[in-house]
C-alpha positions as CSV (number, residue, x, y, z in Angstrom):
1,X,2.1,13.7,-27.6
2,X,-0.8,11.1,-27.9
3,X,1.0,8.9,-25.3
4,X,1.3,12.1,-23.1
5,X,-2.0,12.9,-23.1
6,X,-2.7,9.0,-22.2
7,X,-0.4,9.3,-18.9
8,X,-1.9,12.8,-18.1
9,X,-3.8,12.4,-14.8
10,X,-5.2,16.2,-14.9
11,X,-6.1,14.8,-18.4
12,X,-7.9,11.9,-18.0
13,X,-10.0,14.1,-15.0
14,X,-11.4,15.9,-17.5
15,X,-11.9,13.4,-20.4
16,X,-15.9,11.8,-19.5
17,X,-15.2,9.0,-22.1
18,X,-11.7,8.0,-20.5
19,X,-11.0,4.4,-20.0
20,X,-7.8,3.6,-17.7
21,X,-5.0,2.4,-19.5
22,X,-3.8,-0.7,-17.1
23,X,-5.0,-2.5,-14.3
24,X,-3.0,-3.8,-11.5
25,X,-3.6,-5.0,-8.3
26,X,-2.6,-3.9,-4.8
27,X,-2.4,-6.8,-2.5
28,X,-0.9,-7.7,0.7
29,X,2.1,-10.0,0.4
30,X,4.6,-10.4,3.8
31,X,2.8,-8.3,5.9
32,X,3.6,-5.5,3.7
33,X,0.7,-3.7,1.1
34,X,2.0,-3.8,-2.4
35,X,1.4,-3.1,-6.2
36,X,1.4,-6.1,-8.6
37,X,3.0,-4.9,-11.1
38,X,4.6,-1.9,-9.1
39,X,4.7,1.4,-10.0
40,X,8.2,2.7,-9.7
41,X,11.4,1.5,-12.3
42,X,13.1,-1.9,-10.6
43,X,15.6,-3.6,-12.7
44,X,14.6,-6.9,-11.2
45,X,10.8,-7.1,-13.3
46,X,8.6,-4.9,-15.2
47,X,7.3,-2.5,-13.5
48,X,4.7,-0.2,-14.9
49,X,7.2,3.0,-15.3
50,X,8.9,0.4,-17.2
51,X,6.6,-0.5,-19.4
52,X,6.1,3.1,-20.1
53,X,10.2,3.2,-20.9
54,X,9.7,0.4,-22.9
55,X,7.1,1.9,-25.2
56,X,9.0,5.2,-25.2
57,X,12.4,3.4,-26.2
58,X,10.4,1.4,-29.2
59,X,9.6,4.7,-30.5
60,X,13.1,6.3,-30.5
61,X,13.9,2.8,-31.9
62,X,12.5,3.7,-35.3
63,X,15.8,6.7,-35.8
64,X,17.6,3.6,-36.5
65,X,15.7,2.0,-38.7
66,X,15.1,4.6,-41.4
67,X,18.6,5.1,-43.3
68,X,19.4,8.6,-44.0
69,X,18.4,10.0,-47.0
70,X,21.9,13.4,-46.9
71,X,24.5,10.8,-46.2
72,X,24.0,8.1,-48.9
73,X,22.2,5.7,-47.4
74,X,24.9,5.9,-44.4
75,X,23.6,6.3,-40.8
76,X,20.5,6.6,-39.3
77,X,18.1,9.8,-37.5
78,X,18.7,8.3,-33.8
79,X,20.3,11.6,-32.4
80,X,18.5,13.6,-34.0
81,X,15.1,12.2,-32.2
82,X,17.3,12.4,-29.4
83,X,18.2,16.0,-29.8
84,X,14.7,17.2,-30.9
85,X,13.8,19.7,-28.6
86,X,9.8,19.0,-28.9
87,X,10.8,15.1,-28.1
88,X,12.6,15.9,-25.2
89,X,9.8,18.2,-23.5
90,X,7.5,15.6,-24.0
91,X,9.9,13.2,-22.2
92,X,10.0,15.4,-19.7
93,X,5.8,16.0,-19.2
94,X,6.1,11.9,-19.5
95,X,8.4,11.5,-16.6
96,X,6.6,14.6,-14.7
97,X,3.2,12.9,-14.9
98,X,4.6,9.4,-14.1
99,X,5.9,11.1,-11.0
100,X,2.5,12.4,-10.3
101,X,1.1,9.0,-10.5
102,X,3.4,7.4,-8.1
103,X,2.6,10.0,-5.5
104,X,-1.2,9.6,-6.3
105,X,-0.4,5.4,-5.4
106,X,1.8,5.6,-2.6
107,X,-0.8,7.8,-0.9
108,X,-3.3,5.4,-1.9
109,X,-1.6,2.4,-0.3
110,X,-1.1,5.1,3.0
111,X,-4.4,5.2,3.6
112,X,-4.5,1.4,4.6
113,X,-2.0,2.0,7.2
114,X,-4.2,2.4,10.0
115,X,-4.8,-1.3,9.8
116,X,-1.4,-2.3,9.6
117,X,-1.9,-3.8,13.3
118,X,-4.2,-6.3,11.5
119,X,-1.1,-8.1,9.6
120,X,1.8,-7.3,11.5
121,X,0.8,-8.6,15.0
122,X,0.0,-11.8,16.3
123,X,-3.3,-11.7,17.0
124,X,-2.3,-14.5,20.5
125,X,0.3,-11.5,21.7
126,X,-2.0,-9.1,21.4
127,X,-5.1,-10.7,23.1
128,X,-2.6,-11.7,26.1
129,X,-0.9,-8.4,26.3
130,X,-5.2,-6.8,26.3
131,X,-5.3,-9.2,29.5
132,X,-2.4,-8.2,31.2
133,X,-2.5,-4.3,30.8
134,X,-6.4,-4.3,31.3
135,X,-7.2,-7.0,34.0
136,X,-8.2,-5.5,36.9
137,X,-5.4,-4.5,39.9
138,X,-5.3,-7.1,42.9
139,X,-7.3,-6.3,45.8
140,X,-5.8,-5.4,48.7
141,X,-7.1,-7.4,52.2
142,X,-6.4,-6.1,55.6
143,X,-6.8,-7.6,59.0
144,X,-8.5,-6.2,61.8
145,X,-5.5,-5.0,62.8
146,X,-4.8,-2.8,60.0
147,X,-2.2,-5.2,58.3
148,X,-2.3,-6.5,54.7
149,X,-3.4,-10.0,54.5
150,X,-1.0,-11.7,51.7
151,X,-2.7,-13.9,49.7
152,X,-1.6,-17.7,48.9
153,X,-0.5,-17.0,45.2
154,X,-0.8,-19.5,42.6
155,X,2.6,-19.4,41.2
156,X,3.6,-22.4,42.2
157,X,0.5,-24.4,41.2
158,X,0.9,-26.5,38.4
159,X,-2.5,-26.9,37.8
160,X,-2.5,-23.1,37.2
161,X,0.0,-23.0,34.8
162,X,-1.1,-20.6,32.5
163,X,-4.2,-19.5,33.3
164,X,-5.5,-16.1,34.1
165,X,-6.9,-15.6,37.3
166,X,-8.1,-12.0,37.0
167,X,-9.8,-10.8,33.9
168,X,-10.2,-7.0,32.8
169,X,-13.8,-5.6,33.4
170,X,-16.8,-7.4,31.1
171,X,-16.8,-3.4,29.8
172,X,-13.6,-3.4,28.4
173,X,-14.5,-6.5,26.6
174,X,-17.4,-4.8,25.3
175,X,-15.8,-1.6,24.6
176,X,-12.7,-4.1,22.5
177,X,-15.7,-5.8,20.6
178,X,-17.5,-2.7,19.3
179,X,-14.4,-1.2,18.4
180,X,-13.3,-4.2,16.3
181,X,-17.1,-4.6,15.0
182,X,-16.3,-0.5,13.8
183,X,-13.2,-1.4,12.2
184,X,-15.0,-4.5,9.8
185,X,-17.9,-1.8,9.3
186,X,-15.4,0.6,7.6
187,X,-13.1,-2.0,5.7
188,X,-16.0,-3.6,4.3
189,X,-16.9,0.0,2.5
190,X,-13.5,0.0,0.9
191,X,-14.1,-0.1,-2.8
192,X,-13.2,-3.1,-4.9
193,X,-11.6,-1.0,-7.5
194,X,-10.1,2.3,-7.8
195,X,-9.1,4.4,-10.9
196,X,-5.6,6.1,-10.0
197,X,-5.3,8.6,-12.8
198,X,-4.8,5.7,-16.0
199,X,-4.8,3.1,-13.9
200,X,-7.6,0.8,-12.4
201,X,-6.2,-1.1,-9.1
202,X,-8.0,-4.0,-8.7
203,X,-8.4,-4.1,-4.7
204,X,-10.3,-7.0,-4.0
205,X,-9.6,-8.4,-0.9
């Protein structure tokens, strides 16, 4: 029960003298936002629904250590913690409010997903692909005859290799800038810590 109330997120709302059980961290690691330890079971490292499993299974642990008293000394109480019916609800409030957590944390670590552009594009592509899909269109020249002048292109320059001849509008530039500027303003209000129900995720950049 006392664990219970621990892992109780409605509980620890209420509680004004709550401390948060863990801390963990959530951290960006190959372009993907992650929990350190993470939240969910994994049979490849602890996890922190696996530490909770741990602590549970230490307690059922103690059926076997505490010989039965009917049988002569012969046995142990393991099933019958197993079949206690009060032990069993509260493994089942346990697993409910560990599966509340995990929702609370995976919406958490949603709510940086509207800078995923940040990690997971190269910030060269991007500023070339700005130039191509914003520069401004070529200008058409006509004679006095009516007929389109064709330009002499620079393709075949090799001193232009790689340059950009036309440039989007100084605007767009500006409008780019402020945006960006917008985004910084916002991500430096992000909080360096956040308490999760039990847990305090350390989110220092």
């Amino acid at each position: 029960m006392t664990l219970n109330e621990f892992i109780d997120v409605k509980h620890s709302k209420k509680d004004p003298n709550f401390v948060p059980l863990f801390d963990i961290r959530i951290e960006l690691s190959k372009n993907k936002i992650s929990f350190d330890p993470e939240i969910p079971e994994h049979p490849n490292g602890n996890t922190v629904r696996s530490i909770i499993n741990s602590i549970i299974a230490d307690f059922l642990a103690l059926g076997i250590l505490i010989q039965r008293i009917d049988t002569g000394n012969v046995g142990d109480y393991l099933n019958e913690l197993k079949d206690n019916f009060e032990i069993r609800d509260c493994l089942a409030e346990i697993n409910q409010n560990l599966d509340g957590l995990e929702d609370e944390c995976d919406k958490y670590r949603e709510s940086f997903n509207h800078l995923e552009k940040f990690w997971t594009q190269d910030p060269q592509k991007t500023f070339e692909k700005f130039l191509e899909e914003e520069k401004e269109p070529d200008q058409v020249m006509t004679g006095e005859d009516g007929n389109e002048i064709e330009e002499e292109g620079d393709e075949n320059n090799p001193l232009m290799d790689g340059v950009v001849t036309r440039l989007p509008k100084f605007e767009l530039f500006d409008e780019k800038i402020l945006e960006l500027k917008e985004i910084k303003a916002k991500m430096q209000t992000i909080k360096n810590s956040q308490v999760i129900g039990w847990l305090n995720v350390n989110a220092n950049p």
